[in-house]
C-alpha positions in Angstrom: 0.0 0.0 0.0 1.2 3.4 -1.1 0.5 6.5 0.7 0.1 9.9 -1.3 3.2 12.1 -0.9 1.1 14.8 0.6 0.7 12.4 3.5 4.8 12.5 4.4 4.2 16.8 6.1 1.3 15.7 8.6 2.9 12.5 9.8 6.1 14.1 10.1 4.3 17.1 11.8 2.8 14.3 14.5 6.1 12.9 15.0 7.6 16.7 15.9 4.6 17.5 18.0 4.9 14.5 20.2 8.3 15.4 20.8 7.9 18.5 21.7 5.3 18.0 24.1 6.9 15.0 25.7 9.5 17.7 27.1 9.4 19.0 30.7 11.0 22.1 31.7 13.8 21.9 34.5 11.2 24.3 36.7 8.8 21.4 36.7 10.9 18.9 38.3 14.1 20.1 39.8 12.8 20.8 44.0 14.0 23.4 45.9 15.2 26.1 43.5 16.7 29.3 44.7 17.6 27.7 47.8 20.3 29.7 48.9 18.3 32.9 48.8 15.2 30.7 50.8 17.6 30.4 53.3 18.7 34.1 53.6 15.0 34.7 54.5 14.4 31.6 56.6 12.7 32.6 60.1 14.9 31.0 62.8 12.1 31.1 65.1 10.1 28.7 62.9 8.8 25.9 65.6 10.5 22.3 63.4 10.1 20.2 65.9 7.6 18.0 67.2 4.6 19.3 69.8 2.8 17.3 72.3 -1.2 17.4 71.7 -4.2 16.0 72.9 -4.7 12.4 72.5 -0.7 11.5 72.4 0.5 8.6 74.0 4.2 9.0 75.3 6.4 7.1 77.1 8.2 8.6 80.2 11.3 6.6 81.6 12.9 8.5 84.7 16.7 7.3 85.7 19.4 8.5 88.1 22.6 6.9 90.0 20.4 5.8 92.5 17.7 3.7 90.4 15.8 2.5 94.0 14.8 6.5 93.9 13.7 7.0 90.8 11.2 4.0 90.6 8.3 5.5 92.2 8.6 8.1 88.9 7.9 5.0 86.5 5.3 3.1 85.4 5.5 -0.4 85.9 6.7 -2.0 82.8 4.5 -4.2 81.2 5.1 -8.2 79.2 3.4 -8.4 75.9 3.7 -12.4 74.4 5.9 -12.6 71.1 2.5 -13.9 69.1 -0.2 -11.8 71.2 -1.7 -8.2 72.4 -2.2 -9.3 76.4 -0.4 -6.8 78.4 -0.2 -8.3 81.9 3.3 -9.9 82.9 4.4 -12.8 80.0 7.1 -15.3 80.9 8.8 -15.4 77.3 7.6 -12.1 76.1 9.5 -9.0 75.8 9.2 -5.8 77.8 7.9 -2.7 76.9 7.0 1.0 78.8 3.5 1.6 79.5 2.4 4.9 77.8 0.9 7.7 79.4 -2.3 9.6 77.4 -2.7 13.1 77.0 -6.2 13.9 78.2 -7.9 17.0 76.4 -7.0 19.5 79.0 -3.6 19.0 77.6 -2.0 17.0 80.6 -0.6 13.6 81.9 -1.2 11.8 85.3 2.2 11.5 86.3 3.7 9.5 89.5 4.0 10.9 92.8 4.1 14.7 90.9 0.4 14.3 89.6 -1.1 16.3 86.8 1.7 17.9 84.3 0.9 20.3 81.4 2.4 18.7 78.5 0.7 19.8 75.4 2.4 22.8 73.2 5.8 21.4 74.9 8.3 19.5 72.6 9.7 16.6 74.1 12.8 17.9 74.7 10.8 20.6 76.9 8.4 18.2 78.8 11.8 16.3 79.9 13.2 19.4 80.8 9.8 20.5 83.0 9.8 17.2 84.5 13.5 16.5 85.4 13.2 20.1 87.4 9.8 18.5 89.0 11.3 15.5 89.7 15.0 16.5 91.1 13.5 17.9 94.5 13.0 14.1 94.7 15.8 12.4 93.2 19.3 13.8 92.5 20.7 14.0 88.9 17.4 12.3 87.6 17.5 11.3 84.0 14.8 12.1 82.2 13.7 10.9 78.3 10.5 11.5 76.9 9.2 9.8 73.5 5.7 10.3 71.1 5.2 7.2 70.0 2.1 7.9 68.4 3.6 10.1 66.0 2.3 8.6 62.1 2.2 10.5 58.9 0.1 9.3 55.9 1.2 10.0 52.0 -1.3 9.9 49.3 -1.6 10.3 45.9 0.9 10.0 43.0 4.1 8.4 45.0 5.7 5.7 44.6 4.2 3.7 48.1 1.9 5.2 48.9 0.9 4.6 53.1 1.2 5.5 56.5 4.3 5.7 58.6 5.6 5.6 61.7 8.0 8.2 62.8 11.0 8.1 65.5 12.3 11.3 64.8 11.6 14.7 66.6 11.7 16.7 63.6 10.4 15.1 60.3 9.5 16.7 57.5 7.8 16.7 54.1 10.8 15.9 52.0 11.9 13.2 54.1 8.1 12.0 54.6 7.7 11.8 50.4 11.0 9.9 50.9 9.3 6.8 53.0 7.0 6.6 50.1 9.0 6.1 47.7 9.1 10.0 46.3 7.0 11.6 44.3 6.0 9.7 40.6 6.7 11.2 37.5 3.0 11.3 36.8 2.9 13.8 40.3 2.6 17.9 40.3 6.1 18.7 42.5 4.6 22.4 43.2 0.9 21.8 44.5 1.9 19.4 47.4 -1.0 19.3 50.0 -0.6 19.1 53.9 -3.9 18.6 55.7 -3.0 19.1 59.9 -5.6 18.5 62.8 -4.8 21.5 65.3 -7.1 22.1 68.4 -9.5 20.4 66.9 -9.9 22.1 63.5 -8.5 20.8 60.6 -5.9 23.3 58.7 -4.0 23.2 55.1 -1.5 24.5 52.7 -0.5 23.8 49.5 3.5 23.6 49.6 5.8 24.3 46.1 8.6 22.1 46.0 10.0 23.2 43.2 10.5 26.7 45.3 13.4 26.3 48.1 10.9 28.9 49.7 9.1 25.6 51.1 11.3 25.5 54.0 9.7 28.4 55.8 6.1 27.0 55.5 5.0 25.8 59.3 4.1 22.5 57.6 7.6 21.8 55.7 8.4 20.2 59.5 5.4 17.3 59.9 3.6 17.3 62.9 1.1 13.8 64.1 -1.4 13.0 62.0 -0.4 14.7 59.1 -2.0 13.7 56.0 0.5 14.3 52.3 -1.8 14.5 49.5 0.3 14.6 46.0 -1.6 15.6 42.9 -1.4 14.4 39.6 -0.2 16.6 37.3 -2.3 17.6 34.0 -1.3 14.7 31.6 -2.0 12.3 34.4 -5.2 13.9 34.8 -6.3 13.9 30.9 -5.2 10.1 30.9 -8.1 9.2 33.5 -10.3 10.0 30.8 -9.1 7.2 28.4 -6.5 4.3 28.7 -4.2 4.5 31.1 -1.5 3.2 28.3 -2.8 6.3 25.6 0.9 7.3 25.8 2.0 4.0 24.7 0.1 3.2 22.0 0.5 7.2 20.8 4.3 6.6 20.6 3.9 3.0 19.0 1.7 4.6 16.5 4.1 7.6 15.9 7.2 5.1 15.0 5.0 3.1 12.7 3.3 6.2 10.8 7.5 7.3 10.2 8.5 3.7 9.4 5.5 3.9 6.7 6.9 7.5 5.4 10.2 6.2 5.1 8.8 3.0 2.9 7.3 5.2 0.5 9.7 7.0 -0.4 
């Protein structure tokens, strides 16, 4: 089968089209450009590290030279069974720190000193306002202080997508897209969502990546909870509409339309 000569400028067109819309600028992709004039504006007071809240469970181990004094400043520690969820005392189990809750007024029932305001407090700062509690008690006490409630969930276009478990103090979004396996090509790298639960209400933003300016958003650092919600980006978008493999078969078609140009020749 022949194909009139006429037909050689269209496909040849298609095929230069295609190319030129398969290109994506460097702005599109690249995160965190301009970074070093972000960081000339970056607040130093912005709060990056974690804050206690409502509804936390933390663990609380006290220490000091003289152990025999600091026990009555410690829960009992609890046996949990390798295959089960009983927490009383489990010959063969392994030991772990009972947590203590945060109640809604923001405070823990702690031993001996009784209620303690620990919401709005980093860790670092409840261990702080408890060792000075405790040390009319004890002397030298030791005092450590963990969340271990503290989860973030990422959504959308990554990689693996899910919810994690965090051990660090300060967390944040890059390192957050990072557990999930970064971003996919198919996902818009300056419309990134972070939905937060604070007092109660739920806030937003929308954070750029692509702008180093990111770093001085109060949700570039993660806080409990947190919810990452990545957006596809326009092609992704149009693609819902048809075959997921359009792309594919677009290219495929493009190579054999140019193989048939060449033939007639």
């Amino acid at each position: 089968m022949k194909f009139p000569k006429s037909f050689k400028i269209p496909a040849l067109g298609l095929f230069a089209f295609i190319l030129a819309t398969s290109c994506v600028s460097r702005q599109e992709v690249v995160y965190f450009q301009g970074l070093e004039e972000a960081q000339a504006r970056m607040d130093n007071q912005q709060q990056k590290s974690l804050r206690i809240k409502p509804n936390d469970l933390l663990t609380i181990s006290v220490a000091a030279a003289q152990q025999q004094a600091a026990l009555p400043f410690n829960l009992p520690v609890i046996g949990v069974p390798q295959g089960g969820m009983d927490m009383g005392m489990t010959v063969g189990g392994r030991q772990q720190l009972q947590t203590y809750l945060v109640e809604e007024a923001g405070t823990i029932d702690f031993p001996v000193l009784g209620k303690v305001n620990a919401a709005g407090l980093s860790q670092e700062q409840l261990a702080a306002k408890l060792k000075e509690q405790i040390r009319e008690y004890v002397q030298d006490p030791i005092v450590n202080v963990r969340v271990v409630n503290f989860q973030v969930s990422v959504l959308g276009e990554v990689n693996q997508p899910g919810t994690f478990e965090v051990q660090d103090d300060y967390f944040s979004l890059p390192q957050a897209l990072g557990m999930a396996g970064d971003l996919s090509i198919y996902g818009r790298r300056d419309n990134v969502l972070v939905v937060r639960e604070e007092g109660g209400t739920k806030t937003h933003a929308y954070l750029d990546l692509t702008d180093a300016d990111a770093i001085n958003s109060p949700y570039y650092y993660l806080q409990q909870n947190d919810v990452v919600y990545v957006e596809p980006n326009k092609a992704q978008r149009q693609s819902a509409s048809y075959n997921r493999n359009a792309s594919v078969y677009i290219s495929i078609a493009s190579v054999l339309v140019s193989v048939a140009v060449l033939l007639t020749r």
